[in-house]
BABA-307080 format. One record per atom (N, C-alpha, C, CB): residue in three letters; y, z, x. Coordinates in steps of 0.001 Angstrom, whole numbers, plus 500000, padded with zeros to 6 digits. Glycine has a CB too. Example, Ala and Ser with C-alpha at 12.3 -4.5 7.8 and 13.67 -1.06 7.14 Angstrom:
REM residues 2
ALA494310507800513190 ALA495500507800512300 ALA496700507800513200 ALA495527509046511308 SER497750507080512850 SER498940507140513670 SER500030507870512900 SER499402505725514084 
This chain:
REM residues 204
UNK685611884882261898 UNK685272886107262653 UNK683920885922263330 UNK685247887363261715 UNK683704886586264355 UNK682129886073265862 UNK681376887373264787 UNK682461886726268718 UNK680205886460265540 UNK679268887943265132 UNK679772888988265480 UNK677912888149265719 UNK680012889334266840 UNK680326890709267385 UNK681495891364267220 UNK680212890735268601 UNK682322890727266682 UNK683144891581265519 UNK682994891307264524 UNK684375891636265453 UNK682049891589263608 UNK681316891130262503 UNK680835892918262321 UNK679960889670262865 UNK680026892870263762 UNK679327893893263956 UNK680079894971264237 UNK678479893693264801 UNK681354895163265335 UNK682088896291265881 UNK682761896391264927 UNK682800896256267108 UNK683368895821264038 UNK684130896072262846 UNK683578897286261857 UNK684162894736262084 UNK682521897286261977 UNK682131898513261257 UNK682648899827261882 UNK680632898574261177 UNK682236900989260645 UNK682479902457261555 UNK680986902855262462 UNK682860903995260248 UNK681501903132262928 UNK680434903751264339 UNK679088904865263830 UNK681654904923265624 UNK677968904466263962 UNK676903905436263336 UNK676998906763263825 UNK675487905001263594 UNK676589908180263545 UNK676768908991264414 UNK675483908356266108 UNK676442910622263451 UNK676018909471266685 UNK675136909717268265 UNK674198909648268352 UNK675065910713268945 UNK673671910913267141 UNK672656911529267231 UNK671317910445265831 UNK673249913363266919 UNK672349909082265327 UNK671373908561264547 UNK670405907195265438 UNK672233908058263138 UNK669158907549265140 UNK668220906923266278 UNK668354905445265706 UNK666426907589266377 UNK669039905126264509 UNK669277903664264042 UNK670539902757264333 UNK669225903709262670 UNK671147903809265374 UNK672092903285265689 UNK672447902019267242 UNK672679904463265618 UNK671290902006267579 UNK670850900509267987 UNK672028900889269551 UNK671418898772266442 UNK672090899624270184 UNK672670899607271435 UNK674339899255271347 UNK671840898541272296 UNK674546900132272045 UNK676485900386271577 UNK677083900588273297 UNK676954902526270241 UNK676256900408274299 UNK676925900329275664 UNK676384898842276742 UNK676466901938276462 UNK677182898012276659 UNK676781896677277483 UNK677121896840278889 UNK677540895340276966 UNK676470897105279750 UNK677129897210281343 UNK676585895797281955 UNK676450898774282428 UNK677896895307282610 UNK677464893974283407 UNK677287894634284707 UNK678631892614283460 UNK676682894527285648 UNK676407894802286741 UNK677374893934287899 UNK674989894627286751 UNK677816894664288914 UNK678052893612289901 UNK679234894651291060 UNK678855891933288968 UNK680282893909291700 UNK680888894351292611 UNK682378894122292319 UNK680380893832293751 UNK683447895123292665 UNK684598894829292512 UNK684830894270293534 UNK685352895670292208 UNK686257893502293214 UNK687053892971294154 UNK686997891165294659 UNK686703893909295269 UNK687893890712294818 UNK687991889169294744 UNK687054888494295484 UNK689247888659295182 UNK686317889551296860 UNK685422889103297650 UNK684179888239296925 UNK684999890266298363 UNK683550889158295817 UNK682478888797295283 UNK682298888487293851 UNK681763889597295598 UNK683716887734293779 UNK683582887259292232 UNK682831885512292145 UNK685463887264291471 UNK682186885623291604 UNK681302884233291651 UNK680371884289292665 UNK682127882916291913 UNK679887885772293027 UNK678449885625294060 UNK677327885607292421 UNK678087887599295614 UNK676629885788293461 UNK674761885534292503 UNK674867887475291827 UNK672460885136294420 UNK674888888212292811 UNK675151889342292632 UNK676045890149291387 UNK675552889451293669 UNK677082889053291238 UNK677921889225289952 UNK677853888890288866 UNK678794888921289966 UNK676575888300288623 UNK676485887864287096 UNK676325888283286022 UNK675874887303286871 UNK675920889676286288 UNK676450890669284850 UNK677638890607284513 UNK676357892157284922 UNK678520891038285632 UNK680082891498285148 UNK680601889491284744 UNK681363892623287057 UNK679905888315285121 UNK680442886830284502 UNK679902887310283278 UNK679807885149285129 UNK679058887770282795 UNK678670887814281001 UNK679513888678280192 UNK677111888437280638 UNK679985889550280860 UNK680368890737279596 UNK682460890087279802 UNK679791893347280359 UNK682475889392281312 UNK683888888913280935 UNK683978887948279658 UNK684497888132282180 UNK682666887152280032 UNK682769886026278844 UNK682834886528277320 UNK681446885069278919 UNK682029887498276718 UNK682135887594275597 UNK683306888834275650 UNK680748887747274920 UNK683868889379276368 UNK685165889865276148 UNK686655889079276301 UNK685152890874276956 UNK685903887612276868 UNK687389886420277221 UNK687065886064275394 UNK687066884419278943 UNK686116885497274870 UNK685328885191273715 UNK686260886305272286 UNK683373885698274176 UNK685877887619272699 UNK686433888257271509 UNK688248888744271573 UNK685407889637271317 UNK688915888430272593 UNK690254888528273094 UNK690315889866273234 UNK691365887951272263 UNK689417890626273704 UNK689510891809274037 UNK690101892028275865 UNK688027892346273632 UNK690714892663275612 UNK691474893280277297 UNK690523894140277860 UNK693062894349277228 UNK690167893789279598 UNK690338895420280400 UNK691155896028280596 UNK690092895657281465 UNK690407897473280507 UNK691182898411281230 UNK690643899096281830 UNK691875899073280713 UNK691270899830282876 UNK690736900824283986 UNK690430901876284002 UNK691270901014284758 UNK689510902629283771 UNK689557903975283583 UNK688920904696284712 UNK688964904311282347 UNK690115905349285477 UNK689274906255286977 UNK688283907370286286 UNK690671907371288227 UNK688189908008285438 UNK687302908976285276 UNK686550908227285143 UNK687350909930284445 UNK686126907193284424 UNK684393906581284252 UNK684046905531285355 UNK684095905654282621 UNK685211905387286460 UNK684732904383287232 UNK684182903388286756 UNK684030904730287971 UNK684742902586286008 UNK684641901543285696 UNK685642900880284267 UNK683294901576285644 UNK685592899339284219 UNK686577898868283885 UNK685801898875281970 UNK687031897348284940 UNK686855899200281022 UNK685822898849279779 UNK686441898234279087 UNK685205899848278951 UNK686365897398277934 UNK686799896381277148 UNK685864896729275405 UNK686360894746278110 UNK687155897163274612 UNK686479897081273535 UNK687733897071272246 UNK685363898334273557 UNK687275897160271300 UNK688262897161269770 UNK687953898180268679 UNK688082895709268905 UNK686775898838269249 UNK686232899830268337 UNK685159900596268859 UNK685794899244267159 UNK685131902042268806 UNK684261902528269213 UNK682559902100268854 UNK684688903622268939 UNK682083901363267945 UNK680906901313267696 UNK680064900291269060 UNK680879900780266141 UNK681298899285269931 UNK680367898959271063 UNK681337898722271957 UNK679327897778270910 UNK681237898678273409 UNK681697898959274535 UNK680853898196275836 UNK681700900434274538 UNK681923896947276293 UNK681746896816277001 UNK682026897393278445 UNK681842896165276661 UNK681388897227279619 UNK681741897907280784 UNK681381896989281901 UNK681071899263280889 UNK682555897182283401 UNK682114896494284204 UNK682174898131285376 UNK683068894889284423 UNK681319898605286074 UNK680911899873286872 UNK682145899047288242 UNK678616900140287299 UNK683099900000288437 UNK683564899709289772 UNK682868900594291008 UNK685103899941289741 UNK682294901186290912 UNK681362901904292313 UNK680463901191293030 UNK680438903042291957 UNK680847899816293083 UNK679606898741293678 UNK678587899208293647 UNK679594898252295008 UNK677261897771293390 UNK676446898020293239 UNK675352899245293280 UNK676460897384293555 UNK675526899743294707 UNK674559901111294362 UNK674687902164294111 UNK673929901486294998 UNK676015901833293278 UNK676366903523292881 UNK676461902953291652 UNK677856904562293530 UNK675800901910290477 UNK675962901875289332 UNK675749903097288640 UNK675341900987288943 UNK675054903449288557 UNK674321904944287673 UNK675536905833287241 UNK673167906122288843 UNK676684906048288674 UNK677489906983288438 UNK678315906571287045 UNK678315907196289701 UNK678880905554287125 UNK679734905026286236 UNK679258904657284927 UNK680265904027286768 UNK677533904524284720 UNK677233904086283540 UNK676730905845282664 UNK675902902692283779 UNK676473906751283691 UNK676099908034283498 UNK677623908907282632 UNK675612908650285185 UNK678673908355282866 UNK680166908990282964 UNK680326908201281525 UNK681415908515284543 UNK680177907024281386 UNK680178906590280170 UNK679103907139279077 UNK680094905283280341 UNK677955907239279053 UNK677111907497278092 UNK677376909243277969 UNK675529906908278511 UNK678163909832279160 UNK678275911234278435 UNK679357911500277542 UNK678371912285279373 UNK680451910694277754 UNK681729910627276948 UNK681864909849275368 UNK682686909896277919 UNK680595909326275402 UNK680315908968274123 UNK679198909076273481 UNK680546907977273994 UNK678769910192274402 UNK677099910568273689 UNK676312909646273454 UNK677011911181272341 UNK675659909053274266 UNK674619907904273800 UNK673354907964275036 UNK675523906126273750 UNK672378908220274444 UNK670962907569274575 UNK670701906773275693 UNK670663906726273488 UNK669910906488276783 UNK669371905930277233 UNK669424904218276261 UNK668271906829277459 UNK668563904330275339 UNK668063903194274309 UNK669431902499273631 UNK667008903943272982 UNK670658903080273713 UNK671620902762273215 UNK672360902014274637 UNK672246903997272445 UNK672127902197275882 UNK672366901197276691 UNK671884899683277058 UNK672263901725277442 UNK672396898900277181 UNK672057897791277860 UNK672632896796278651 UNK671671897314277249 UNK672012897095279767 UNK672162896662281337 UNK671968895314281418 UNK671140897330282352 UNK673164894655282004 UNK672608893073282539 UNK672575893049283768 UNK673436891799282203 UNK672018892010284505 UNK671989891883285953 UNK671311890882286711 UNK671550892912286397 UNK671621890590287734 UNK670991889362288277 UNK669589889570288823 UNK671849888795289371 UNK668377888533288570 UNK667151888502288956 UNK666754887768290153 UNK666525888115288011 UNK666024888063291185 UNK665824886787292289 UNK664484886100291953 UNK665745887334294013 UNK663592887189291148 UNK662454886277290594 UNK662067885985289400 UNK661478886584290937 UNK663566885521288761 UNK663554884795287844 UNK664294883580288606 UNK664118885429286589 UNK663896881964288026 UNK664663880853288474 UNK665547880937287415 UNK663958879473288692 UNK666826880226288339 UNK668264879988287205 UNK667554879045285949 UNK669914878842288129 UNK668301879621285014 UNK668175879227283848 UNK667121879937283231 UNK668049877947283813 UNK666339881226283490 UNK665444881952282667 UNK666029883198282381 UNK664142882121283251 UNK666251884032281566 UNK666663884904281385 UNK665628885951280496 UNK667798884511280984 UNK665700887004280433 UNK664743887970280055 UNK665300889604279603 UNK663793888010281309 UNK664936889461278244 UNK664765891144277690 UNK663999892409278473 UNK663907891090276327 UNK664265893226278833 UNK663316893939278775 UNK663507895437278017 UNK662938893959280059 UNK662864896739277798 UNK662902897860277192 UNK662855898610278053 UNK662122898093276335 UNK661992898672279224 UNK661855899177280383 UNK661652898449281494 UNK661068899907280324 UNK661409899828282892 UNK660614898686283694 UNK661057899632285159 UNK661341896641283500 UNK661011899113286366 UNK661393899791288063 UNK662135899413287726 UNK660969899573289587 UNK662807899315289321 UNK664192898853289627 UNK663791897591290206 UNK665127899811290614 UNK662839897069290677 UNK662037895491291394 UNK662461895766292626 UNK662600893693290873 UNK663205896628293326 UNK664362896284294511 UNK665450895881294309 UNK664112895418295348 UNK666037895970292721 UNK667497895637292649 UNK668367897518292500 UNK667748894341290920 UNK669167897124293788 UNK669875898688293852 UNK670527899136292641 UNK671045898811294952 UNK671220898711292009 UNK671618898961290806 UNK671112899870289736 UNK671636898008290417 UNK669844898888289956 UNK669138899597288774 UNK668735901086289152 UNK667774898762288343 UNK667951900641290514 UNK667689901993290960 UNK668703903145290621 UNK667558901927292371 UNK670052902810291168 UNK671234904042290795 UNK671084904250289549 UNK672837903738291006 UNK670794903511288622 UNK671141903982287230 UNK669794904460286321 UNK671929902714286464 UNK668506904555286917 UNK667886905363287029 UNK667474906603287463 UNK667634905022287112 UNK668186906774288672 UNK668368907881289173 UNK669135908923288107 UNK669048907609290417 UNK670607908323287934 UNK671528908888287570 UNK670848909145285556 UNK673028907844288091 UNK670784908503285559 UNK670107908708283859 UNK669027909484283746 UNK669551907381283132 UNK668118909512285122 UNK666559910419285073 UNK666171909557284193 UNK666372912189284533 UNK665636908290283664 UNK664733907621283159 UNK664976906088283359 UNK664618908036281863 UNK663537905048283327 UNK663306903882283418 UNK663890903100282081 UNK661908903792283690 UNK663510904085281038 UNK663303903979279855 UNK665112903831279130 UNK662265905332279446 UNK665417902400279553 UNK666822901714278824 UNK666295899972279026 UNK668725902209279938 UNK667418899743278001 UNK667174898439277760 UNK667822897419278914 UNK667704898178276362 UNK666960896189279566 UNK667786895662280112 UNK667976893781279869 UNK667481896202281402 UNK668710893371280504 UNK668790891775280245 UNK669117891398281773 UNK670136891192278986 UNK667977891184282436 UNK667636889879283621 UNK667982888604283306 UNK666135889652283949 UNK669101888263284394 UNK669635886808284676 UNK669243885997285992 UNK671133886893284709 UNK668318885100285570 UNK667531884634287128 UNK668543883985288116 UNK666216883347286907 UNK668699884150289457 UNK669309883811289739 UNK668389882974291292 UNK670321884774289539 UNK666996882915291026 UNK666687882060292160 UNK666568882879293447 UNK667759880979292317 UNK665110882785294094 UNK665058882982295219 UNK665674883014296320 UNK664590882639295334 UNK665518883575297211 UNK666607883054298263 UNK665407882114299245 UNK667597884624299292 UNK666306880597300375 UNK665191879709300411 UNK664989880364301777 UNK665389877967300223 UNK664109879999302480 UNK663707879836303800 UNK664901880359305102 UNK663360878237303855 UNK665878879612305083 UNK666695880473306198 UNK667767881536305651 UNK667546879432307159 UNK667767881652304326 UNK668740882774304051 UNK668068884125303955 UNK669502882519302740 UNK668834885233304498 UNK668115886611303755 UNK668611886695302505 UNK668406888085304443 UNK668313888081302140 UNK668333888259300695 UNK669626888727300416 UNK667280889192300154 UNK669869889604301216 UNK671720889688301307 UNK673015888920301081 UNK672042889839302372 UNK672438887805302128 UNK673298886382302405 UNK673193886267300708 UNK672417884802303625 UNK671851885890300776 UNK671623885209298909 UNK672110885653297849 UNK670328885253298287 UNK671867886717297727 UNK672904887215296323 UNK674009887406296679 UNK672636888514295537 UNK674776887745297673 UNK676642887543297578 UNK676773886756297973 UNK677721888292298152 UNK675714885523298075 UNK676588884006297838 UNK676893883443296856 UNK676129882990298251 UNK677431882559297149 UNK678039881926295578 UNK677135880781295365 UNK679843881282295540 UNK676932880147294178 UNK676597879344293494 UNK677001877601293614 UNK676938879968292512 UNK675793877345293999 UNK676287875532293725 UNK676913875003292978 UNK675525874674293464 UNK677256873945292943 UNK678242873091291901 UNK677044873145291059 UNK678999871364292330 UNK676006872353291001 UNK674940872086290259 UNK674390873359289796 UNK674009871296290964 UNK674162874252290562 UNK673387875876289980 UNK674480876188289044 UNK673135877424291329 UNK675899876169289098 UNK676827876646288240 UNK676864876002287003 UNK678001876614288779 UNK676593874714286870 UNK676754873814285599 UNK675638874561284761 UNK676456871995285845 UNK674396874804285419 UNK673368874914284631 UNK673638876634284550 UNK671854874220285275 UNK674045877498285415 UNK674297879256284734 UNK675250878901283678 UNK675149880671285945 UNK676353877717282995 UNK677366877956282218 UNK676212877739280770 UNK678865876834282526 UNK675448877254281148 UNK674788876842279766 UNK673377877948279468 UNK674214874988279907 UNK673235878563280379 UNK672390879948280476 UNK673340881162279858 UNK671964880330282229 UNK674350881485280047 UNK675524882432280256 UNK675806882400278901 UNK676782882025281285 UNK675600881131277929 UNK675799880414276583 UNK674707881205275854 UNK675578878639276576 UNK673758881106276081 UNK672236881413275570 UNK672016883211275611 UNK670947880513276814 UNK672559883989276836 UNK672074885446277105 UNK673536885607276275 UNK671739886192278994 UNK674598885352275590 UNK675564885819274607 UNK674908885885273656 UNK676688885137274348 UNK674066885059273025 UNK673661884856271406 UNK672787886119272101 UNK672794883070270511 UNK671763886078272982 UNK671002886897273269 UNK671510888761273052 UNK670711886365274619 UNK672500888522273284 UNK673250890267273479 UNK673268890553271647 UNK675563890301274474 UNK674050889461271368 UNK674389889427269569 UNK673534889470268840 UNK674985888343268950 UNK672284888801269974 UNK670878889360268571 UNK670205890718269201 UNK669128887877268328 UNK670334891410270318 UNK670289892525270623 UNK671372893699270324 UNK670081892338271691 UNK672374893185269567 UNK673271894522269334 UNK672779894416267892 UNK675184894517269653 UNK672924893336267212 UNK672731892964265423 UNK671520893520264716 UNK672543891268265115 UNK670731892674265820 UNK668998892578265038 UNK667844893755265905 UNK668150890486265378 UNK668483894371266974 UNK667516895235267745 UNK667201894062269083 UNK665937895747266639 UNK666478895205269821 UNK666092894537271062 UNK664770894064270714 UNK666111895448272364 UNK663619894045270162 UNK662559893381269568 UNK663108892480269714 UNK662028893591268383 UNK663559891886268316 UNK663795890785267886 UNK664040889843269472 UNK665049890949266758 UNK665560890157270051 UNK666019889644271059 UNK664977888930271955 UNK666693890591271651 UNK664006890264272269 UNK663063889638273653 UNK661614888678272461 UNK662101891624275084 UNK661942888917271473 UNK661056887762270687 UNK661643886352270848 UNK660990888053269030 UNK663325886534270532 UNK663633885012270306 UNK664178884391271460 UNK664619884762269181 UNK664685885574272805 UNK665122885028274093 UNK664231885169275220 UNK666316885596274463 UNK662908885977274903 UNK662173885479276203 UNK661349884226276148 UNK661235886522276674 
């Protein structure tokens, strides 16, 4: 048995208990075949992986706008179908239907100033200029949720920033996100298990 059904195997703490640690994983990114394997999508590549990982299925749910994958209520993965800048709506629709906290979320998403292969905890923080976040600050009314930055590299000299994140990934940039993508899993498992401390102790 994985850690993370180690962990979801349990019964679910109540809502309202502040020890009940982070129980909503949202990968960030865009529906549709256009932008699967851009830079932009690398939340929703993490939360497929440890849901390809635990043989857990999506499914669709139009009221929460977005796709979720789980085996037990105590954690829940999610991929937001309202593209990127309407994340908030879909992660807002989820945390009301299961009563949870700001602090009980945690957001992944792609970084441009982080280089591939760095990845990063955080507790808070802006949005840097990533729309996403912004929506899901808006929509939550606070900064104050947990997140996990996946660097995904500057954009160089003749690309904009647009071009850059819904492009896709080198042969070579990809070898090295599969072995990053490896590292922010244990990272989630010691952020659902051990707290987010710990996490940004042992993964930043």
């Amino acid at each position: 048995m994985s850690l993370l059904n180690r962990i979801f195997s349990s019964d679910p703490p109540a809502p309202d208990d502040p020890s009940s640690g982070i129980r909503l994983i949202v990968g960030l990114g865009n529906p549709g075949l256009e932008y699967e394997g851009t830079r932009h999508n690398i939340g929703f590549a993490l939360v497929d992986q440890i849901a390809k990982k635990e043989g857990w299925k999506w499914s669709r749910e139009r009221k929460l706008r977005a796709k979720i994958a789980s085996d037990s209520p105590r954690t829940i993965l999610a991929k937001p179908l309202t593209y990127m800048n309407l994340s908030g709506n879909a992660v807002s629709r989820i945390a009301r239907l299961h009563k949870l906290k700001p602090e009980q979320i945690l957001i992944v998403y792609d970084d441009v100033d982080l280089p591939i292969g760095k990845i990063r905890f955080r507790a808070t923080g802006s949005a840097g200029g990533h729309n996403g976040i912004k929506s899901i600050i808006e929509y939550l009314g606070t900064k104050d949720f947990p997140r996990l930055k996946i660097g995904i590299g500057s954009a160089n000299e003749t690309a904009g920033m647009v071009d850059h994140v819904l492009g896709r990934f080198e042969e070579e940039e990809w070898k090295e996100l599969e072995k990053v993508l490896a590292i922010a899993e244990d990272g989630v498992n010691c952020a659902v298990s051990s707290g987010l401390d710990t996490a940004m102790n042992r993964f930043n």
